[in-house]
C-alpha positions as CSV (number, residue, x, y, z in Angstrom):
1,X,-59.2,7.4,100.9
2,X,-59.4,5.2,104.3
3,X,-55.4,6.1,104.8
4,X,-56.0,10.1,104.1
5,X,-59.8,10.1,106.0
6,X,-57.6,8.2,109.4
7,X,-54.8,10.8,109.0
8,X,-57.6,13.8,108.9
9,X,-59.0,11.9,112.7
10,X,-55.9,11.5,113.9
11,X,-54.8,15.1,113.7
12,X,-58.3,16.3,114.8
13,X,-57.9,13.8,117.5
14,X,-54.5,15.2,118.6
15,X,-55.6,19.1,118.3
16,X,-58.7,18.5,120.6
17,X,-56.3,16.2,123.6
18,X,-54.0,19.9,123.3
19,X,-56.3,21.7,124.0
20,X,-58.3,19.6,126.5
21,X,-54.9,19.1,128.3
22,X,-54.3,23.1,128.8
23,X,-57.5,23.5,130.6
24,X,-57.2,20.7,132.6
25,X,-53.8,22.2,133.7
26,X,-55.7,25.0,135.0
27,X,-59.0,23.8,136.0
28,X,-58.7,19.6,137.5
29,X,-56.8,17.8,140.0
30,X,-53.6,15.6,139.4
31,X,-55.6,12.3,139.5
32,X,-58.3,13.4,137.0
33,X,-55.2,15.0,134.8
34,X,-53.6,11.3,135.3
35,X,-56.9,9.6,133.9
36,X,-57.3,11.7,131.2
37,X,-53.4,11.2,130.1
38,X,-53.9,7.7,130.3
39,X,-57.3,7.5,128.0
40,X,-55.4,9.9,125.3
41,X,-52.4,7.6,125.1
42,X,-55.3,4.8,124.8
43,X,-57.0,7.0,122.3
44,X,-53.9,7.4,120.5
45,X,-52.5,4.1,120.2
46,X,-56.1,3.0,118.9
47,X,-55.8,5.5,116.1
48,X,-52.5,5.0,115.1
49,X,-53.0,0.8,114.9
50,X,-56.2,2.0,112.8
51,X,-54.1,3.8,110.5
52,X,-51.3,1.4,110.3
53,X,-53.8,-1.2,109.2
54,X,-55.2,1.2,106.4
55,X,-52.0,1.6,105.4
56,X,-51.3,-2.0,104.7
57,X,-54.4,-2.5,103.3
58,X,-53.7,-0.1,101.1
59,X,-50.1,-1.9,100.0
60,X,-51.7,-5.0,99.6
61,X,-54.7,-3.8,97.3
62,X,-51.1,-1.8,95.4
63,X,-49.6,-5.0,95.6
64,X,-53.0,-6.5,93.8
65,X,-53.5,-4.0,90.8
66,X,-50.0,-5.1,89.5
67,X,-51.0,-8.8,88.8
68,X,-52.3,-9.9,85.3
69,X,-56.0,-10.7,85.5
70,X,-57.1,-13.6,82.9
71,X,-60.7,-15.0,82.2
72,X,-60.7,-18.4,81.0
73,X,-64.1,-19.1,79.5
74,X,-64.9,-23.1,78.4
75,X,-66.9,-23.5,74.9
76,X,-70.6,-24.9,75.8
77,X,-71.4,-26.5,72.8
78,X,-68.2,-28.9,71.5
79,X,-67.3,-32.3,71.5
80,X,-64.4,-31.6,73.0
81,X,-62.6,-29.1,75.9
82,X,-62.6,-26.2,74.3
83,X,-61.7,-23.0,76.3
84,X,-60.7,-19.4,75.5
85,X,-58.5,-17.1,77.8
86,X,-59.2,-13.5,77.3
87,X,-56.6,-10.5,79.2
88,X,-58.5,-8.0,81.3
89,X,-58.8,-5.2,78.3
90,X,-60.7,-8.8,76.9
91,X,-58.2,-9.8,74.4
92,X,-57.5,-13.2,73.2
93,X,-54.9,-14.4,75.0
94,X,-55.0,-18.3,74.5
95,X,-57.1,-21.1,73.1
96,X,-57.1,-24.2,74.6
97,X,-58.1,-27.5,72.3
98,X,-59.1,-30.9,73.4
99,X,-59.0,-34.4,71.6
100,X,-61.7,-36.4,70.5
101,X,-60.1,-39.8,70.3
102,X,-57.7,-39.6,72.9
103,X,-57.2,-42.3,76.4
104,X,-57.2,-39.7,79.0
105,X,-57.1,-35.7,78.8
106,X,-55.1,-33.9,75.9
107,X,-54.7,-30.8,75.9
108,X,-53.7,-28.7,73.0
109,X,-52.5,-24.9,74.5
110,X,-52.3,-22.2,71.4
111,X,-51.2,-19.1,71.5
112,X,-53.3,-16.3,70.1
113,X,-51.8,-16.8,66.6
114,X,-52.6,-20.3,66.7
115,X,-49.6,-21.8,67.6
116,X,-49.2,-24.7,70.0
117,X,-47.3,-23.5,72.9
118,X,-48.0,-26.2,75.6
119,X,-49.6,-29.9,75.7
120,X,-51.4,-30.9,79.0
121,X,-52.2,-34.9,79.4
122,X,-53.4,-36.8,82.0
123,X,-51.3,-40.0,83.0
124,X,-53.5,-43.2,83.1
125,X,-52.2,-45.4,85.5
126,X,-52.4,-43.3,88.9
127,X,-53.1,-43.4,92.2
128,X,-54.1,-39.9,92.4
129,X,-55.1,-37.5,90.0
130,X,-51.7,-36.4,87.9
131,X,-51.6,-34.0,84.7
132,X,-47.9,-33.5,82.8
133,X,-47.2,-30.4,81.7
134,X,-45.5,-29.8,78.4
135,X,-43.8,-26.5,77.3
136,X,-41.8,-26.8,73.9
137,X,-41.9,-30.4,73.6
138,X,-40.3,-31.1,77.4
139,X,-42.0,-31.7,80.5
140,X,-41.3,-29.2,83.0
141,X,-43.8,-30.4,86.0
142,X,-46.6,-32.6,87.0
143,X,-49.4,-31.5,89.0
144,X,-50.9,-34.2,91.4
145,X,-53.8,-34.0,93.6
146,X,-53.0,-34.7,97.0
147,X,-55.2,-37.3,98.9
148,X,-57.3,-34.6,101.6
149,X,-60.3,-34.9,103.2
150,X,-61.8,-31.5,103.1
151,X,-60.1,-29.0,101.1
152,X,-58.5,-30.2,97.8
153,X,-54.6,-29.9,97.3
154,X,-52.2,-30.2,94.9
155,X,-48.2,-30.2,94.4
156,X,-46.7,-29.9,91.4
157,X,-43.3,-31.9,90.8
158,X,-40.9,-30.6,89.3
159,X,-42.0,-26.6,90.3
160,X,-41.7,-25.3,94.0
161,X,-45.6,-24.8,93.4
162,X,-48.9,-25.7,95.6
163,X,-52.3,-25.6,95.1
164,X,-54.6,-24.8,97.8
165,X,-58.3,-24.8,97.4
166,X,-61.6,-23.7,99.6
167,X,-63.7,-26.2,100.8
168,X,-66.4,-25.7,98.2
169,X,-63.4,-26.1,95.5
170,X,-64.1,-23.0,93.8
171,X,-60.7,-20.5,94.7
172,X,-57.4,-21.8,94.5
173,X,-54.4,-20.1,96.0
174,X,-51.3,-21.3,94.2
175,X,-48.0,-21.0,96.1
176,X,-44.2,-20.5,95.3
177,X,-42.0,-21.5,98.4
178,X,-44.9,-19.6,100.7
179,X,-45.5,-17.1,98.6
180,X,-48.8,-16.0,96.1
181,X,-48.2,-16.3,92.7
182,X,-51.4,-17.0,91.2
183,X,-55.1,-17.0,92.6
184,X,-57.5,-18.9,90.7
185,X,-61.7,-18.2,91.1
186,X,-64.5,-20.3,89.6
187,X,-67.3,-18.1,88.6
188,X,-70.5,-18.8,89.7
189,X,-74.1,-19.4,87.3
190,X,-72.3,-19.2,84.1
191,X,-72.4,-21.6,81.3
192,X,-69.6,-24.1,81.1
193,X,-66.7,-23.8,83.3
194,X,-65.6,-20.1,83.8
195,X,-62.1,-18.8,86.1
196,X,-61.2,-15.6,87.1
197,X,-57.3,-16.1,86.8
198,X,-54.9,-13.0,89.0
199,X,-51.1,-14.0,88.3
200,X,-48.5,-11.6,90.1
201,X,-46.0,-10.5,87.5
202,X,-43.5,-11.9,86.6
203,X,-44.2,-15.4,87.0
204,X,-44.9,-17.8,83.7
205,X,-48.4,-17.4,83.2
206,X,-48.5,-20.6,80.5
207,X,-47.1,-22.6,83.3
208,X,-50.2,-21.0,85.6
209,X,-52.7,-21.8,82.9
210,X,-51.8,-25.3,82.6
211,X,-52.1,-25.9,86.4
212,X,-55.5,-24.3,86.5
213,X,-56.5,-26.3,83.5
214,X,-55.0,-29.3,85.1
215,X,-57.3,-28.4,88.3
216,X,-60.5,-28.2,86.0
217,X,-59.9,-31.5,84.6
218,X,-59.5,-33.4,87.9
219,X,-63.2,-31.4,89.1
220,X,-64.7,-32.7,86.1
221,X,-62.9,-36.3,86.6
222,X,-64.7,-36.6,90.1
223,X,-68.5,-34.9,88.7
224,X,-68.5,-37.3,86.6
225,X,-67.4,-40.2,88.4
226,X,-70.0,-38.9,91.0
């Protein structure tokens, strides 16, 4: 509606200048004709950068609607991580199953016929924060937490992938060579730990899952060292 409303103005914009510049042909001097020239190439400039911005607004919010959207919800009352990832139409997607006796984070990652598709754990003996990332039985990356002062950061090995969060560690941005693949959003006054997950198409959203779940285990690794 911004892009059509802009195009409306600008064509209203150009039909008054016409006129305006026939009766100044006939009616004004050539240095008032010269100022008003240059104020309706201003004019027009303006409106055409205005429009050019709507119009790239609007490819990016296009650009938006064709990403998944996933909700990953953690189960309050259990004994251990427990989480369920819902589609958009709010589907079951994936359940995620912690274990009890277990040194370090395990993650069991189900599909939504209960099969195990993926196995998150935390290695022990680290520096910094590190999760591997299991798909069929193989590792296929490791996400570590980069050592940052302010905003939190994380690379995964293995992956081209990066993980850039806010300073209040609440959105994540997470990167392919540059580019967006996957934006990650912790809801606010909920119970338990609830994400808004946006993945662009086309890119392995188990793989996205795992990082984000990765992410949520190092927050809750410092809250409770804290």
């Amino acid at each position: 509606k911004s892009v059509i409303l802009s195009a409306i103005v600008m064509a209203i914009i150009t039909i008054v200048i016409g006129v305006l510049s026939g009766f100044l042909d006939s009616s004004f001097d050539s240095r008032a004709k010269s100022r008003f020239s240059t104020f309706s190439c201003k004019l027009h400039f303006a409106t055409s950068m205005h429009l050019a911005a709507n119009a790239a607004g609007w490819h990016r919010i296009t650009e938006r609607i064709h990403s998944m959207r996933f909700y990953m919800k953690q189960k309050v009352w259990s004994f251990t991580d427990k989480f369920t990832i819902k589609d958009q139409e709010e589907r079951d997607r994936w359940f995620v199953q912690g274990e009890i006796f277990s040194v370090g984070k395990r993650l069991h990652i189900l599909d939504a016929n209960g099969v195990e598709c993926a196995l998150l754990r935390q290695k022990i003996w680290s520096f910094m924060p590190r999760y591997l990332i299991e798909i069929g039985g193989m590792e296929v990356g490791q996400v570590v937490r980069d050592f940052t002062f302010f905003k939190p950061h994380y690379h995964v090995e293995g992956m081209p992938w990066e993980l850039e969060g806010d300073f209040f560690a609440h959105d994540y941005r997470l990167l392919e060579n540059g580019r967006l693949i996957m934006q990650m959003s912790k809801q606010w006054f909920t119970w338990g730990d609830s994400y808004q997950l946006d993945i662009e198409d086309g890119v392995d959203e188990l793989s996205c899952l795992c990082v984000a779940l990765a992410v949520d285990c190092a927050m809750e690794s410092d809250n409770h060292s804290n």
